[in-house]
N, CA, C and O of each residue as an XYZ file, in Angstrom:
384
protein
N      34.671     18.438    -17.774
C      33.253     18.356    -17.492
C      32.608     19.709    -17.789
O      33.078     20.760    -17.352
N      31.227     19.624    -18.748
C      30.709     20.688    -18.812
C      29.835     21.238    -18.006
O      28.899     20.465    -17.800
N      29.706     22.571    -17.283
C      28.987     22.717    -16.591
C      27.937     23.940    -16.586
O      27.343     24.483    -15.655
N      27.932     24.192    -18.113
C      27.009     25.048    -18.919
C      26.983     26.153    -18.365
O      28.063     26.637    -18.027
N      25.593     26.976    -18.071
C      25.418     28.281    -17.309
C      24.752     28.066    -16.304
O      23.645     27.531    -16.260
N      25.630     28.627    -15.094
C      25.446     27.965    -13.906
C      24.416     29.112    -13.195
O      23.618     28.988    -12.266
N      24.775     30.269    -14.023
C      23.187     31.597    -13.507
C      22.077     31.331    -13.736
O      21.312     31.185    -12.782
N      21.635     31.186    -14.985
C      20.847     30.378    -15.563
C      20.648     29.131    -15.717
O      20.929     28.926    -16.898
N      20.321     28.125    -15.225
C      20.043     26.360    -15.183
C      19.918     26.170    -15.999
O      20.087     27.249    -16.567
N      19.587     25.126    -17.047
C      18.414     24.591    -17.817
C      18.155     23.426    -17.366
O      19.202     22.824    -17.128
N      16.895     22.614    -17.057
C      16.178     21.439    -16.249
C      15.889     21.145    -17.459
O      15.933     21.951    -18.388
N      15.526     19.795    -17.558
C      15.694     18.556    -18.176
C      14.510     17.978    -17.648
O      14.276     18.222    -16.464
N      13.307     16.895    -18.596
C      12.520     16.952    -17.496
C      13.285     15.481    -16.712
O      14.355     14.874    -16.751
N      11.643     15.392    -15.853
C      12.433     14.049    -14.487
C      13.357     12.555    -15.413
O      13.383     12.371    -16.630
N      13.891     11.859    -14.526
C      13.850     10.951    -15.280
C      12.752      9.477    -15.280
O      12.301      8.921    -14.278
N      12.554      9.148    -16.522
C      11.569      8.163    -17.027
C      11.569      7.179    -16.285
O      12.638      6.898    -15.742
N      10.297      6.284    -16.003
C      10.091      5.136    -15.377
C      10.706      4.149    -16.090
O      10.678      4.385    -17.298
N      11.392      2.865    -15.713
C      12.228      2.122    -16.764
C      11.185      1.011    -16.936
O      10.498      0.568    -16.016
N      11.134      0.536    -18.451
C      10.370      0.066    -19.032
C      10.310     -1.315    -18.389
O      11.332     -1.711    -17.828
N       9.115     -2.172    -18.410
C       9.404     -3.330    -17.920
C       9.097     -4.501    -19.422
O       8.723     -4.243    -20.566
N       9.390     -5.567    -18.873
C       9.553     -7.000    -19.590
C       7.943     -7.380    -19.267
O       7.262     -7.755    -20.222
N       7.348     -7.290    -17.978
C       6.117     -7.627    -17.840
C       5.191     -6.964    -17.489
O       4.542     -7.066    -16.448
N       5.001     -5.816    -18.840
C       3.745     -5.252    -18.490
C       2.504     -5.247    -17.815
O       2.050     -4.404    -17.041
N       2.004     -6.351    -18.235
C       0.579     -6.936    -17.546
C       0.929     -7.590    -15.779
O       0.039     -7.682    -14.934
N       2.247     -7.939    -15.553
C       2.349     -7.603    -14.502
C       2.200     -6.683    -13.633
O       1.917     -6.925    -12.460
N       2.345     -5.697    -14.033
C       2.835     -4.035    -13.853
C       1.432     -3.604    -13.406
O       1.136     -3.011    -12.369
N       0.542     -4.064    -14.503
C      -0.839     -3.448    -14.406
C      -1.406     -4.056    -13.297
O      -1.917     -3.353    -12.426
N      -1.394     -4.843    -13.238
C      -1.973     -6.155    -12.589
C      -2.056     -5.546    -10.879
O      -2.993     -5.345    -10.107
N      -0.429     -5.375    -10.778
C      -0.138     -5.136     -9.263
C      -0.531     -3.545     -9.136
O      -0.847     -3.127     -8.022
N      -0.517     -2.629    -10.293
C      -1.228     -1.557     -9.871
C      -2.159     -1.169     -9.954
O      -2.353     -0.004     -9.607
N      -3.199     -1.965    -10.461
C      -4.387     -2.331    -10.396
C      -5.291     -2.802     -8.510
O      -6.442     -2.587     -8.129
N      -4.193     -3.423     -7.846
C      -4.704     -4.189     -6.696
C      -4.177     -2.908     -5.997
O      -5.091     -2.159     -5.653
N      -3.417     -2.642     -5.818
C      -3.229     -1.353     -5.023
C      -4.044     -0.388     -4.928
O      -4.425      0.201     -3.916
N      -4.356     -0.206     -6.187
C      -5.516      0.984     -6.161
C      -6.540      0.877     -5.303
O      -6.911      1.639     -4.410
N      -7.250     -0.889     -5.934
C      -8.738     -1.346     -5.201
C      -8.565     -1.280     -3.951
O      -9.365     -0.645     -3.264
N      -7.305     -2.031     -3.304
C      -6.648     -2.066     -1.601
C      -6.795     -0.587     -1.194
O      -7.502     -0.239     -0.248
N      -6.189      0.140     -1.853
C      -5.892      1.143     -1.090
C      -6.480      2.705     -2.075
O      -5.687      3.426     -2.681
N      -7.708      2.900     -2.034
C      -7.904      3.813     -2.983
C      -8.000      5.386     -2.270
O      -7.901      6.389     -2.977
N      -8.157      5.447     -1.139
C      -8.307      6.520     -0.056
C      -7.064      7.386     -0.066
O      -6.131      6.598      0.093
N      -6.589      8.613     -0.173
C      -5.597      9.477      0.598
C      -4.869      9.247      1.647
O      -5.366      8.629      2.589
N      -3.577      9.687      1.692
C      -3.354      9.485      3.036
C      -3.981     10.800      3.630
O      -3.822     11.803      2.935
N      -4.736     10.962      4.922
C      -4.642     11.508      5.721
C      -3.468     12.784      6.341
O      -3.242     13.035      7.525
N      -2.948     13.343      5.307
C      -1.675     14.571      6.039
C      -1.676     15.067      7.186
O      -0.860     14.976      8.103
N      -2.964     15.783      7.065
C      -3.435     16.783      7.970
C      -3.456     15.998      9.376
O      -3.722     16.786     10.285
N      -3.266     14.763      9.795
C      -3.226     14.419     11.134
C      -1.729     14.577     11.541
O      -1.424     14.799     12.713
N      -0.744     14.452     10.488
C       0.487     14.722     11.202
C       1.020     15.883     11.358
O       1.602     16.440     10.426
N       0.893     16.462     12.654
C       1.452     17.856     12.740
C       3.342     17.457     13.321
O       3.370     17.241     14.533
N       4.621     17.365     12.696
C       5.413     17.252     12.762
C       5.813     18.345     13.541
O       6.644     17.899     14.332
N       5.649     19.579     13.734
C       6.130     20.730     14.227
C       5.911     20.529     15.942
O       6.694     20.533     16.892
N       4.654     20.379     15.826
C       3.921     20.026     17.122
C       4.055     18.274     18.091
O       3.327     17.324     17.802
N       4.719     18.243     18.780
C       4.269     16.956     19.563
C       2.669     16.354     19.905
O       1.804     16.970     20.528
N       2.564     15.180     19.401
C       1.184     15.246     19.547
C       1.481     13.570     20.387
O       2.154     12.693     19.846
N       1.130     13.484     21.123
C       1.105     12.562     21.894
C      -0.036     11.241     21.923
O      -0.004     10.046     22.215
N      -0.968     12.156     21.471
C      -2.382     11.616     21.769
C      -3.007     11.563     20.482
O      -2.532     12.458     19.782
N      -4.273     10.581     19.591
C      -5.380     11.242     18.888
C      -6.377     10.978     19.223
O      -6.624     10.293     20.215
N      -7.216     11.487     18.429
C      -8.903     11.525     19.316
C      -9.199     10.558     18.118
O      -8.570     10.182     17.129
N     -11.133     10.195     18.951
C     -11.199      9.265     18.046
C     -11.684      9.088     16.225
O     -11.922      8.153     15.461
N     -11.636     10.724     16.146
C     -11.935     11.178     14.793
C     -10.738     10.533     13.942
O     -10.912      9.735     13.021
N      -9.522     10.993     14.384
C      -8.179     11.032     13.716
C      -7.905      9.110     13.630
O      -7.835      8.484     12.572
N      -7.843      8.773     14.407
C      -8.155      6.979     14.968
C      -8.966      6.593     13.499
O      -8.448      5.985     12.563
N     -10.306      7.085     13.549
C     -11.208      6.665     12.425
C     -10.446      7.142     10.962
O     -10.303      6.419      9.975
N     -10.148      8.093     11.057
C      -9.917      8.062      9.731
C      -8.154      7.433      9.323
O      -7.672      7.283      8.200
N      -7.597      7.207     10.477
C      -6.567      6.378     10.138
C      -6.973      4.798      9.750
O      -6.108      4.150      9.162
N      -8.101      4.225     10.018
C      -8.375      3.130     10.187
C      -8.913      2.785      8.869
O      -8.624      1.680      8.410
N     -10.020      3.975      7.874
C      -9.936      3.667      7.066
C      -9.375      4.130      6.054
O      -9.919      4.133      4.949
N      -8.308      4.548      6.260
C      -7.162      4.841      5.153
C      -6.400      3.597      5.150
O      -5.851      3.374      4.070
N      -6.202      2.662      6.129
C      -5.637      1.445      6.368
C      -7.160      0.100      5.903
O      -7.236     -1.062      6.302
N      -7.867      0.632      5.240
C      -9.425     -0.070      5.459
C      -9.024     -1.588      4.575
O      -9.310     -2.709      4.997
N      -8.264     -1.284      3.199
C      -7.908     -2.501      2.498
C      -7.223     -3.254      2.872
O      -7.694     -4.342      3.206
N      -5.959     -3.035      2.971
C      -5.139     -3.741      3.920
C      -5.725     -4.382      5.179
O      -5.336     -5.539      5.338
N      -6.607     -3.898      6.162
C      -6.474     -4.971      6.890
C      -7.780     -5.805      6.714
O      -8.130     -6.508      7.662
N      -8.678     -5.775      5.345
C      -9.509     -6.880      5.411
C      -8.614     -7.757      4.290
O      -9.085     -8.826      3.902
N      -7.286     -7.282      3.763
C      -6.654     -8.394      3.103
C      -5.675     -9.563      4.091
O      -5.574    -10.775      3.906
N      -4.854     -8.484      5.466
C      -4.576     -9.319      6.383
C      -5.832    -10.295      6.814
O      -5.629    -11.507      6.885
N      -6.918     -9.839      7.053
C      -8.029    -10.632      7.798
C      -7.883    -11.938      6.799
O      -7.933    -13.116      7.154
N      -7.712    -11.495      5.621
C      -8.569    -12.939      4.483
C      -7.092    -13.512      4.198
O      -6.962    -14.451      3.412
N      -6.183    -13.045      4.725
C      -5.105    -14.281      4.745
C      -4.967    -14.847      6.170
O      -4.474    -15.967      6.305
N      -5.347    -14.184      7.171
C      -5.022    -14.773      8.120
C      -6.296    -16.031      8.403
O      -6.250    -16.886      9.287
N      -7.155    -15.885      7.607
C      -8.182    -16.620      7.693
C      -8.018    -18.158      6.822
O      -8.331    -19.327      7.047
N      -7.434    -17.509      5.866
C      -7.002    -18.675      4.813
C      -5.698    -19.537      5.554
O      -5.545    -20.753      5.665
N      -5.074    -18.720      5.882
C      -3.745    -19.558      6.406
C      -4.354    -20.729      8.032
O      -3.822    -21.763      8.437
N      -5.537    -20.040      8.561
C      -5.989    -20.923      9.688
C      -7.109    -21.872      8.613
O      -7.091    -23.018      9.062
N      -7.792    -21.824      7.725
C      -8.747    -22.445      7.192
C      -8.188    -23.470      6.276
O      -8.618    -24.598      6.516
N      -7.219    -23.375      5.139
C      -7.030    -23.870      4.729
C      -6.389    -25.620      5.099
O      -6.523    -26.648      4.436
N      -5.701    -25.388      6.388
C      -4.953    -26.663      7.009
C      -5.696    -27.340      7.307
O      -5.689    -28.528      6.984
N      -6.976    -26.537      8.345
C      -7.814    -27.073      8.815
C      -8.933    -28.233      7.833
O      -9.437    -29.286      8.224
N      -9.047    -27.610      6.568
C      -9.987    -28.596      5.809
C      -9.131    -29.705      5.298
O      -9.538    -30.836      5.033
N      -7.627    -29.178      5.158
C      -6.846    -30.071      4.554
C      -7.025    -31.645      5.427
O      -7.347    -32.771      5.046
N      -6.720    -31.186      6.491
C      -6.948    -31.899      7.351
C      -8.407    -32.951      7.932
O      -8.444    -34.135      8.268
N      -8.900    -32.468      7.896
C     -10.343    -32.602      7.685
C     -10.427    -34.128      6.341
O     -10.720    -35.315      6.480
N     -10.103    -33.484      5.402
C     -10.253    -34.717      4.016
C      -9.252    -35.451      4.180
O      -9.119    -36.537      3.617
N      -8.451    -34.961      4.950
C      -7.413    -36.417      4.728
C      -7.436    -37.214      5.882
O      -7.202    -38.400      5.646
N      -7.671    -36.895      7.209
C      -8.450    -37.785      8.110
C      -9.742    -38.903      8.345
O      -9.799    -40.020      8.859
N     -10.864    -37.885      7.612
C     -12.025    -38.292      7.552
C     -12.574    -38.142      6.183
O     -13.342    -37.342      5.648
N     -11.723    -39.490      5.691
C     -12.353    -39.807      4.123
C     -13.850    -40.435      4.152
O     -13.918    -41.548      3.632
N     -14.945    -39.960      4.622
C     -15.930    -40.616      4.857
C     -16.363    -40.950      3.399
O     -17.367    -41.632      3.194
């Protein structure tokens, strides 16, 4: 095994994303991510060094909308998953 010059390194760059079969898939789903979730995370609220027990309601807010896509996509499935049965139901009961 070669293990070149070990004083001196030489780096290589990273390695490459592996190509996919379904591009427009690819786009597609990183496309919705973006729109879902286009905000930063928030760093600066986690102080790891420090125990923080508590946040105020600044830190609250801006966790909420860093989470802002996500939960109006939970909302519109959880809405669909109660709505949808319901009409199903609806037309197939009351074929008026």
């Amino acid at each position: 095994m070669e293990l070149g010059n070990i004083s001196k390194p030489t780096y290589s760059p990273g390695p490459e994303a592996p190509g996919s079969s379904t591009p427009g898939l690819v786009a597609m789903a990183h496309g919705f991510l973006r729109l879902v979730q286009p905000n930063a995370l928030p760093v600066e609220l986690f102080n790891f060094e420090q125990s923080q027990s508590e946040f105020n309601q600044e830190d609250i807010h801006k966790l909420l909308l860093y989470e802002l896509g996500f939960l109006v996509c939970a909302a519109t499935g959880v809405l669909f998953i109660i709505l949808v049965p319901l009409v199903g139901c609806c037309f197939c009961c009351c074929r008026c």
